[in-house]
Structures are given as structure tokens and as C-alpha cells.
C-alpha positions as CSV (number, residue, x, y, z in Angstrom):
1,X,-28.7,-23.9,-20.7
2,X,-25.5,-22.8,-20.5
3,X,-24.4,-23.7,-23.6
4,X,-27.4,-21.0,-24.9
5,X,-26.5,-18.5,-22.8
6,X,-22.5,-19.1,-24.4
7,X,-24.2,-18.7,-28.4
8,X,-26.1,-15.9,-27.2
9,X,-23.4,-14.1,-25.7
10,X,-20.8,-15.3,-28.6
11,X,-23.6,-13.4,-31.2
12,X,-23.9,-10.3,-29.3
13,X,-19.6,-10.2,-29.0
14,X,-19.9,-10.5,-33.3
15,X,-22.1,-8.2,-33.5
16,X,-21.2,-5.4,-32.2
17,X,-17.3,-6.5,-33.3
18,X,-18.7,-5.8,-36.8
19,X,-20.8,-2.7,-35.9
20,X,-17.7,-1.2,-34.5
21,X,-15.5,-1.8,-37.5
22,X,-17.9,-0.6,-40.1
23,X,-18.8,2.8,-38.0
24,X,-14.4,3.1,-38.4
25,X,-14.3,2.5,-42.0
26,X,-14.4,6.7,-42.7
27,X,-13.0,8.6,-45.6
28,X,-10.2,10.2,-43.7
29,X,-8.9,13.8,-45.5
30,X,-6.0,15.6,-44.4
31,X,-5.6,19.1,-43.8
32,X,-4.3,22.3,-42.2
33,X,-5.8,23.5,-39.1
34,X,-5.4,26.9,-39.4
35,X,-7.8,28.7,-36.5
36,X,-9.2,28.2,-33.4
37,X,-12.0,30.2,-31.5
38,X,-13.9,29.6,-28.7
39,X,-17.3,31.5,-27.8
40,X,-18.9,30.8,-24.1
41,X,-22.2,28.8,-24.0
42,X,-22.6,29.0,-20.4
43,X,-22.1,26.3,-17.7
44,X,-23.7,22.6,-16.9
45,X,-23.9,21.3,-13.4
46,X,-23.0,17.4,-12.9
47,X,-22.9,15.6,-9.8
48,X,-20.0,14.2,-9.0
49,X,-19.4,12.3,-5.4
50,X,-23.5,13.7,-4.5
51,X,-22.2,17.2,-5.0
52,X,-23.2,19.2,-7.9
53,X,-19.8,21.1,-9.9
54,X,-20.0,23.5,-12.4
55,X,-18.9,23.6,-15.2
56,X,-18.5,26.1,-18.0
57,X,-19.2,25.2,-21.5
58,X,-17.5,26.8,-24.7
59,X,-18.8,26.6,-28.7
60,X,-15.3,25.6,-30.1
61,X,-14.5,26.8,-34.0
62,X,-12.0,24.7,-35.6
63,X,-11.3,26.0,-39.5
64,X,-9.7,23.1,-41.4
65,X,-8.2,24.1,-44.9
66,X,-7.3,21.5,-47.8
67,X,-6.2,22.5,-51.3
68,X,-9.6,22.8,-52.5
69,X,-11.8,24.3,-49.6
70,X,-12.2,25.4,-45.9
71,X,-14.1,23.6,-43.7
72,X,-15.5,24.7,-40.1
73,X,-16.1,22.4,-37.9
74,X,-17.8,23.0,-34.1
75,X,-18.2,21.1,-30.8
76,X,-19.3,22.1,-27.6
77,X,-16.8,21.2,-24.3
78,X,-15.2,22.7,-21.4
79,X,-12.1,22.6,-23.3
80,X,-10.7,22.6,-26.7
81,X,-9.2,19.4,-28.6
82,X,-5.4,18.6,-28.4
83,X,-4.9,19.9,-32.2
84,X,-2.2,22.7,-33.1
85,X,-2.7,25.4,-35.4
86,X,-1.1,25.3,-38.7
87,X,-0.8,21.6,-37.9
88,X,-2.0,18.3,-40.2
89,X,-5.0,17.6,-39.1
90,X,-7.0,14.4,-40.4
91,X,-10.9,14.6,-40.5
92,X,-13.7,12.7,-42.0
93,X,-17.2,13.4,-43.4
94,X,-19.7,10.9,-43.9
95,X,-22.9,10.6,-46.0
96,X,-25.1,11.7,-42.8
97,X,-23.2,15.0,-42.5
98,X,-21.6,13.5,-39.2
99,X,-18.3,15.0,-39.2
100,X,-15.1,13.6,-37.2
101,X,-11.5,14.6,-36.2
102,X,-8.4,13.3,-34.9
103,X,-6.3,15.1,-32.3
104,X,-2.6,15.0,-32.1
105,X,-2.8,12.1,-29.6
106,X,-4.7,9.6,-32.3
107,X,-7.9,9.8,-30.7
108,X,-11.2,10.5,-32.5
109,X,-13.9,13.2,-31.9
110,X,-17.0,13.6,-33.1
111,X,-17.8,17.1,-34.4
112,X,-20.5,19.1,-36.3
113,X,-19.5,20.5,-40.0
114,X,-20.8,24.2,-39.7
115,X,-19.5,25.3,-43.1
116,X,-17.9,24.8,-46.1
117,X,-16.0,26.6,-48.1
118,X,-14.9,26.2,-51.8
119,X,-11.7,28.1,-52.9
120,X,-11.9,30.1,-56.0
121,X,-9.6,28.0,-58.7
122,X,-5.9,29.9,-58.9
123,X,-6.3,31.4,-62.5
């Protein structure tokens, strides 16, 4: 029985090793984060040690630009991403419009992709 329980266990480690990876495998773009804004959405209460804290929630903007367009991208927190403004910034988009950047520690977030914006050519 054992033995079982050790395969079963084994295929469940595999597969979600190899779900993991693939959700990784992004086309990451690099770019200029060049504004920040914040509008509030109001405030969430969540228990913590039985007692309920509030706390406020904010709609944060984050404009990315690259040579060839502008991007907006949005998430709701209490605070705002470790990014800095007219920093490199590395994002991705994939197929199913999720959207996903990196702060300037390395780690990922996952964002929604309000707009985009193509730049007129330079003539």
C-alpha cells in the first residue's frame, strides 16, 4: 500500500512541477515605467487573530512605454508594487489577455492590461 501511496504522491509532485514551469514560460518585454496613479476603491475587512482590520484598497495605474506603444496596466492593493518611475520594467502578455509584471525585487505580479496604446510612426 505504501508503495501506491509513494507513485501517487511521485505523479502529483510531476505534475504540478510541469504545470508550474509551463505557466513561467511568458514572453517577457521590457519597458519604461513612466507613471503611477492610484484612485481609492474603498476598504476590505479581514480577520486577523479573530479581530476584524480594515483595510483600504487602491485601483493602482501603472503606464508602461516601449518603442512602439503604451500600455496601462491596473491592479487593485493596499499598496503599490516596488517599481520606480522612469525605471526598466519587464512585463508579459499572454494569449488570454492575463497580463504580468516584475518589480524591482524579481518578483512577479499579476496584473490586468487596461489599454493599449500604439505610437504614431516618427515620420
Amino acid at each position: 500500500m505504501t508503495h501506491r501511496l509513494f507513485i501517487a504522491i511521485l505523479a502529483v509532485c510531476l505534475l504540478a512541477c510541469g504545470l508550474e514551469g509551463k505557466e513561467k514560460n511568458r514572453n517577457w518585454q521590457s519597458g519604461t515605467l513612466t507613471q503611477v496613479q492610484s484612485n481609492d476603491e474603498g476598504a476590505a475587512a479581514l480577520p486577523v487573530a479573530g479581530v476584524l482590520v480594515v483595510v483600504p484598497l487602491h485601483e493602482w495605474a501603472y503606464m508602461v512605454e516601449t518603442d512602439s506603444m503604451v500600455y496601462v496596466f491596473g491592479r487593485r492593493s493596499p499598496r503599490s508594487l516596488n517599481l520606480t518611475i522612469n525605471g526598466k520594467v519587464k512585463f508579459a502578455i499572454d494569449k488570454n489577455g492575463k497580463a504580468f509584471l516584475i518589480d524591482d525585487t524579481g518578483k512577479e505580479f499579476q496584473v490586468s492590461l487596461i489599454r493599449k496604446i500604439a505610437k504614431n510612426p516618427s515620420q
